[in-house]
matplotlib code that plots the C-alpha trace (Angstrom):
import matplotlib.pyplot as plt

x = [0.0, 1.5, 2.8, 0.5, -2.6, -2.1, -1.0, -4.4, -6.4, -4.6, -5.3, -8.9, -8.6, -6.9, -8.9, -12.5, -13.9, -14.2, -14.9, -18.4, -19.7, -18.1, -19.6, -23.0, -23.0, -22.8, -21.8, -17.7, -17.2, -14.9, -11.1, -11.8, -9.4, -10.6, -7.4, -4.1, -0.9, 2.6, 4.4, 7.6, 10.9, 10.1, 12.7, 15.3, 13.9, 11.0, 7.4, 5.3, 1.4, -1.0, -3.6, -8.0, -9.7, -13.6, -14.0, -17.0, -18.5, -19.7, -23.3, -22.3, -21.9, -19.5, -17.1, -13.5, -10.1, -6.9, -3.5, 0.0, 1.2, 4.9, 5.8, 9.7, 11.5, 12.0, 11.0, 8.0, 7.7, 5.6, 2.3, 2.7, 3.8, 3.2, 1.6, 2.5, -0.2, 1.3, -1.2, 0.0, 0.2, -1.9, -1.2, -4.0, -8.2, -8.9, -8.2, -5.2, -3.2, -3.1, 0.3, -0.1, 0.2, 3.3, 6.6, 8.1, 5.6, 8.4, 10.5, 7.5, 6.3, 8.6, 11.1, 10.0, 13.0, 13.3, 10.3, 10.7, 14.3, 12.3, 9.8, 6.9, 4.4, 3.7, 0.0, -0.3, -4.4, -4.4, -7.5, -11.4, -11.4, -7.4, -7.2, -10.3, -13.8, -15.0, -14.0, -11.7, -12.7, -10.2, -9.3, -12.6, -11.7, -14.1, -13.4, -9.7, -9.9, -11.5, -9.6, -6.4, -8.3, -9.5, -5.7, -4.7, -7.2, -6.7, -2.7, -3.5, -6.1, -2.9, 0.1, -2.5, -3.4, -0.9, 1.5, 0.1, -0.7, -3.6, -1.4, -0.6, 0.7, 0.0, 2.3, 1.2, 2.3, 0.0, -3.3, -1.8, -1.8, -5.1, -5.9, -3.6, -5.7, -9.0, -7.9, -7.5, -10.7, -12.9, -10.4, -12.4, -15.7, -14.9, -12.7, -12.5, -11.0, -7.7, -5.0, -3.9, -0.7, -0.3, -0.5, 2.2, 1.7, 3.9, 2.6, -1.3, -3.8, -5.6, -7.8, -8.8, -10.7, -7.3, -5.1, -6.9, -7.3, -4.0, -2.6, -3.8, -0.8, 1.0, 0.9, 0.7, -1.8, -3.9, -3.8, -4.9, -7.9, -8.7, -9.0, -11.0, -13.5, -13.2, -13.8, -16.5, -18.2, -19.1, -18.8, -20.8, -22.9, -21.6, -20.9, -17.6, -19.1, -21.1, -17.5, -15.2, -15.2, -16.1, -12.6, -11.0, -12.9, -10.9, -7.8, -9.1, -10.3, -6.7, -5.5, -8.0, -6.8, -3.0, -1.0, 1.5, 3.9, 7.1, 9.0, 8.9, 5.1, 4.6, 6.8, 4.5, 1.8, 3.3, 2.2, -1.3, -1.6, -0.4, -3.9, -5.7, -4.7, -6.5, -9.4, -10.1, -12.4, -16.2, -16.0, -14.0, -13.8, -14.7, -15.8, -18.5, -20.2, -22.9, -22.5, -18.6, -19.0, -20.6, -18.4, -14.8, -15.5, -17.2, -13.3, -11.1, -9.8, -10.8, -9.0, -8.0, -8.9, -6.2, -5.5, -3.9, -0.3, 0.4, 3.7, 3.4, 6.4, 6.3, 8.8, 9.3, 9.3, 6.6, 4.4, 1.3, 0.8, 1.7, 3.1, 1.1, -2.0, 0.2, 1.0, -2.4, -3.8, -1.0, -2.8, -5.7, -4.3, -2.9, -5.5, -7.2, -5.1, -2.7, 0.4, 2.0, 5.7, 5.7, 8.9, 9.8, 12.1, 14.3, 14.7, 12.3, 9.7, 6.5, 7.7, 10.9, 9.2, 8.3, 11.2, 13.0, 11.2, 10.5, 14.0, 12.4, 8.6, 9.8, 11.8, 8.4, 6.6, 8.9, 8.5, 4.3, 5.2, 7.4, 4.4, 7.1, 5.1, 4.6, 6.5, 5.3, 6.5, 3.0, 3.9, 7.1, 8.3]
y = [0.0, 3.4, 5.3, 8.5, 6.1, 4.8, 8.2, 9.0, 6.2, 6.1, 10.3, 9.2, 6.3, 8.3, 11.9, 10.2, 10.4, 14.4, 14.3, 13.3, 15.3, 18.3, 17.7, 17.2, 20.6, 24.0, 25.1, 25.0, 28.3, 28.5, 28.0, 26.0, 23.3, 19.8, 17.5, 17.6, 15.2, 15.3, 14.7, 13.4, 14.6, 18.5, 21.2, 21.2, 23.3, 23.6, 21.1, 20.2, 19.0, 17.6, 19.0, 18.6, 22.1, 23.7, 25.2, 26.6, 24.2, 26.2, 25.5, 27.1, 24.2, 23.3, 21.0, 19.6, 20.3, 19.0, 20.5, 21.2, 23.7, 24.5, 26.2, 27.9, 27.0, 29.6, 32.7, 34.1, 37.4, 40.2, 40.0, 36.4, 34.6, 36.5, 33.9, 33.1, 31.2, 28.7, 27.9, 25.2, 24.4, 21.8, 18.7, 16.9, 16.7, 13.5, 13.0, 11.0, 14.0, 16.4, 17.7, 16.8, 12.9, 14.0, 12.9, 15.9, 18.2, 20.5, 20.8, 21.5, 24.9, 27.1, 29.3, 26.9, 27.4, 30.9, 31.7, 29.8, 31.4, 34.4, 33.5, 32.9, 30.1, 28.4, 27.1, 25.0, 24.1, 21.2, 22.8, 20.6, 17.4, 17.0, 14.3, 14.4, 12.9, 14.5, 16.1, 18.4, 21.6, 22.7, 26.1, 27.1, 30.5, 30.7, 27.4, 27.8, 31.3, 30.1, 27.2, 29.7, 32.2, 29.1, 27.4, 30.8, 30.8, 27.0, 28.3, 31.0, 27.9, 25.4, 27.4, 29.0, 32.0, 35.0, 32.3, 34.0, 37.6, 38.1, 39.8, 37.3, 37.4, 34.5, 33.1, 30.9, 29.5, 28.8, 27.5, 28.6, 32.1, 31.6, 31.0, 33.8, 35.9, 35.0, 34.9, 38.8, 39.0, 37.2, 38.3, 41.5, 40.1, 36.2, 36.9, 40.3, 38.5, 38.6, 40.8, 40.7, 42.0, 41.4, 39.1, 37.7, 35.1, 33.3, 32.7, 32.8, 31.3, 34.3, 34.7, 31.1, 31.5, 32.7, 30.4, 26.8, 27.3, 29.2, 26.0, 23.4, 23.1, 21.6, 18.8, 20.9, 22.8, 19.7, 18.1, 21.8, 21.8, 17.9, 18.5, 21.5, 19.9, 16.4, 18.2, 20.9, 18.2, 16.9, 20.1, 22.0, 19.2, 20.5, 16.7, 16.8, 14.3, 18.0, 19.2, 16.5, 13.4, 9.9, 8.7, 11.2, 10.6, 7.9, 9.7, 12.4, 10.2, 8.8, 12.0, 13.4, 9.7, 10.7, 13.0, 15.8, 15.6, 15.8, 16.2, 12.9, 13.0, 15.5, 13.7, 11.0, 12.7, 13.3, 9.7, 9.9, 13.5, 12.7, 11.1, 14.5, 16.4, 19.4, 17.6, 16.0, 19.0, 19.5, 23.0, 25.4, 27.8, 26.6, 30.4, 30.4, 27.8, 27.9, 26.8, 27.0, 30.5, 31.6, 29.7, 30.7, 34.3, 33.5, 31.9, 34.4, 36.4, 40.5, 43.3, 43.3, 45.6, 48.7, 48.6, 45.1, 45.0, 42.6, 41.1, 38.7, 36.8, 35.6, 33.5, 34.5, 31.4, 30.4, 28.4, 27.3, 30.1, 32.7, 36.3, 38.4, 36.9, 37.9, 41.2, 41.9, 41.1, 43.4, 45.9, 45.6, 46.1, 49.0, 50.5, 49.8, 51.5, 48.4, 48.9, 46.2, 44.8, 42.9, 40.6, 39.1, 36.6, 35.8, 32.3, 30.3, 28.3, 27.6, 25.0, 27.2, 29.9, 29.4, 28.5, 31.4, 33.9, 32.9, 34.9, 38.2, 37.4, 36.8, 40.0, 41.5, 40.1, 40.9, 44.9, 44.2, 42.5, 45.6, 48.2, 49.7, 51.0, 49.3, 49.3, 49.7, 49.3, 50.4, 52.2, 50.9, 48.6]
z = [0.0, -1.0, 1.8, 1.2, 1.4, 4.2, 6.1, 5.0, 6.1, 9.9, 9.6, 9.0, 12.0, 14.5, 14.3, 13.7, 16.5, 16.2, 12.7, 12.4, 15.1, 13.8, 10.7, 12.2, 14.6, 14.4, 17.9, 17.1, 15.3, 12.3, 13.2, 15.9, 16.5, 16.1, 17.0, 16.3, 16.3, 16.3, 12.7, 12.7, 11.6, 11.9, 10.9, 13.3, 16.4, 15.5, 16.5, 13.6, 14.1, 11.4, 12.8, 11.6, 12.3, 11.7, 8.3, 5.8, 3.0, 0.0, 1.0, 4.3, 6.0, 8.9, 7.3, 8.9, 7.0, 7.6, 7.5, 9.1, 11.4, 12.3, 15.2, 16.0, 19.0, 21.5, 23.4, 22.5, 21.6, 23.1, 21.6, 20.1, 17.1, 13.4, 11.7, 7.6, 6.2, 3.0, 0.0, -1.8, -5.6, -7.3, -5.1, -6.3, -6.4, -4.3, -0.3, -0.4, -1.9, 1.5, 1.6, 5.7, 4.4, 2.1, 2.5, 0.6, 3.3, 4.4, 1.3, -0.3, 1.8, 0.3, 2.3, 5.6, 7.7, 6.5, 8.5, 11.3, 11.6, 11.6, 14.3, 12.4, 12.5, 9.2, 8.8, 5.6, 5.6, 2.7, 1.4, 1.3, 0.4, 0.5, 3.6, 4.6, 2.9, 0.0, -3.1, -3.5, -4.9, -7.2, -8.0, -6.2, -4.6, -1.9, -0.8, -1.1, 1.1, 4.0, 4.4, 4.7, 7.0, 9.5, 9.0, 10.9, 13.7, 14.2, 14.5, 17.1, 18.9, 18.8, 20.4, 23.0, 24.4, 23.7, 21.6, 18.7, 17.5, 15.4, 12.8, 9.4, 5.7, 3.3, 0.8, -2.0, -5.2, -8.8, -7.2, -3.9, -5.7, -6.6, -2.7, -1.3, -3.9, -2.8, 0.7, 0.9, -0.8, 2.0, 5.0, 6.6, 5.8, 6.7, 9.4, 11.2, 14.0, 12.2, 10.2, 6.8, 6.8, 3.1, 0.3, -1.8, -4.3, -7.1, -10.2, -9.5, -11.3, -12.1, -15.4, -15.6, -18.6, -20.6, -18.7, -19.6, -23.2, -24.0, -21.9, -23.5, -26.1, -22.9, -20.4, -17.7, -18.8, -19.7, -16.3, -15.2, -17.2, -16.9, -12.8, -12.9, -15.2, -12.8, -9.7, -11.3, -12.5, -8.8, -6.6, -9.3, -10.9, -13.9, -15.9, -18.1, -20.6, -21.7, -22.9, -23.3, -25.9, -24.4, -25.4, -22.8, -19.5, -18.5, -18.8, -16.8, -13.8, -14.0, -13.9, -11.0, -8.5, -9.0, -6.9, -7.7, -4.7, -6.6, -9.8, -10.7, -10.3, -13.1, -15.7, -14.6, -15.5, -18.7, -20.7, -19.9, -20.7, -24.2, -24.8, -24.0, -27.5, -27.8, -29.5, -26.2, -26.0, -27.6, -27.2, -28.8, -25.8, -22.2, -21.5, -24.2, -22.5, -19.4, -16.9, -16.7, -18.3, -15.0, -13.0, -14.3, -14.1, -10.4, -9.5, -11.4, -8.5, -9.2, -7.6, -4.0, -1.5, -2.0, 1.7, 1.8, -0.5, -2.8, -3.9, -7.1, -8.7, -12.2, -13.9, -17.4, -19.4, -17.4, -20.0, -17.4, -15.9, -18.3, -17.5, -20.0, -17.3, -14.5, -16.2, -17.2, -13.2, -11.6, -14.1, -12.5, -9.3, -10.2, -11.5, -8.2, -6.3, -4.8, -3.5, -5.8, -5.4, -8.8, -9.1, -12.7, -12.8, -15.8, -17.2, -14.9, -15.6, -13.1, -11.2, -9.6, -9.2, -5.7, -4.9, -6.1, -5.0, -1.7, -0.3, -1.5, -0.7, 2.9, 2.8, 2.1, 4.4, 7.0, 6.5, 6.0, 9.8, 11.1, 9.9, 6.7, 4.1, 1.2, -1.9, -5.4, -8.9, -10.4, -13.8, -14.2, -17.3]

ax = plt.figure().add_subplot(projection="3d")
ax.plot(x, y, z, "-o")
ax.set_aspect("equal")
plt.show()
């Protein structure tokens, strides 16, 4: 049995008890911590937890998500912990692929020991239906943002009273982007409780409209397109076999049951993905199309509030997520009146991105932390 399966199943076993209850009441308010267990092998001074906490279902309901949280060694300072909450790229659409359950967890949250060098507490929420029942709904922006906001408050609930200020940033990558987006859409109205310090996100899935058809020359880009349309298709009741050729479903519930945790993974991915060919669509243009129409424009992230500043980083041979979307979105920003740090970085591709940035995004998010105003390269080239 794959290792990642049965994380998930003894994740399943060992926190059940709270799970059906929670998903039954109402009296727990959002944030509240349902259980939580050590993980192994943590970053050096520092005590991880995979941790099962109260969210919102996008019917309103109470539902239970899973996730990690990291906490730094030492003295705590006056007024608690800043918090950085990590959004995660496309890990997956079906439970077993929580990055919790992941071998790779901490190499995956980019700039990890960065931020726990710098004091911070990391809460990585997996997202809905990533180790816990259900399905997973991808690229979903309300889903995605509440998950992030709760991931904090189940944070501040773990380390205690006054281990934790109120005060965070988040910091995701491609559909982490897409979550770190929507997460300062829904902060002051979702949760008032806390503070957005600022946003910064690598590569985003922004216009999702542009991004799946101008992708669908490449494998990436593919995959992309065959998840959403897997998990739309059951979070939305919006059936695939409207848009996509009978020959192709297959391939995309093979697609939807593997997981992305590493490298390797998305060369995987690569065979199967040769069978979806552009054709493996019905539809000339996914946008033209109700309901999906409705629904990409409904999870394409729109101007932040001007108050909260934004860093984005964009690799520039990016083919998934490409910059002229990026470009075009820090636009829009600007025209709204964000404070916009935008970082373009030559000769890397989506995958790095994350990685690369992550010295500079944490640079950022320091000042956002130490009150500095916040820089902007609005205007320039």
């Amino acid at each position: 049995m794959p290792s990642r399966v049965l994380g998930a199943i003894l994740l399943l076993i060992g926190l059940a008890a709270d799970y059906p209850a929670e998903a039954k009441g109402t009296r727990s308010p959002p944030g509240t911590l349902l259980d939580s267990q050590p993980l192994p092998n943590a970053p050096a001074g520092a005590a991880a937890y995979r941790v099962l906490y109260r969210s919102t279902g996008m019917r309103g309901e109470p539902i239970a998500v899973s996730g990690a949280i990291i906490v730094p060694a030492g003295p705590i300072p006056p007024g608690g912990r800043k918090i950085v909450a990590w959004a995660h790229p496309t890990t997956g659409v079906v439970d077993k692929c929580a990055p919790s359950l992941a071998r790779v967890l901490y190499r995956s949250i980019q700039g990890l020991n960065d931020m726990l060098e710098r004091g911070y507490i990391v809460a990585a929420t997996d997202y809905p239906g990533l180790g816990t029942p259900g399905v997973h709904p991808y690229l979903v922006g309300v889903s995605e943002g509440r998950a992030v906001l709760d991931s904090v408050r189940a944070a501040r609930k773990l380390v205690g009273s006054g281990g934790a200020a109120n005060a965070f940033a988040v910091w995701g990558h491609s559909q982490g982007g897409h979550a770190a987006l929507f997460t300062g859409l829904l902060a002051r109205s979702y949760a008032p409780d806390l503070s957005l310090v600022g946003v910064a996100a690598a590569a985003p899935a922004t216009e999702l409209a542009t991004l799946m058809m101008a992708d669908l020359d490449t494998s990436g880009g593919k995959n992309l397109t065959a998840m959403t349309l897997w998990s739309w298709s059951q979070v939305y009741g919006a059936p695939m076999t409207k848009v996509v050729t009978p020959d192709a479903v297959p391939v995309i519930n093979q697609l939807a049951n593997d997981c992305i945790e590493t490298i390797f993974d998305v060369l995987e991915r690569r065979g199967p993905s040769k069978a979806l060919d552009r054709s493996f669509l019905t539809v000339d243009n996914l946008a033209q199309r109700e309901p999906r129409r409705s629904l990409l424009a409904r999870n394409t992230p729109g101007p932040l509030p001007p108050r909260i500043p934004i860093f984005l980083a964009q690799g520039s041979i990016d083919d998934l997520v490409l910059p002229r979307v990026t470009l075009d979105y820090r636009a829009k920003l600007c025209r709204a009146g964000s404070r916009v740090e935008f970082d373009l970085v030559p000769g890397v591709g989506h995958l790095s991105i994350a990685k690369d940035a992550a010295p500079a995004a944490l640079d950022w998010i320091a000042d956002r932390f130490a009150g500095e105003p916040a820089p902007s390269n609005c205007g320039a080239d």
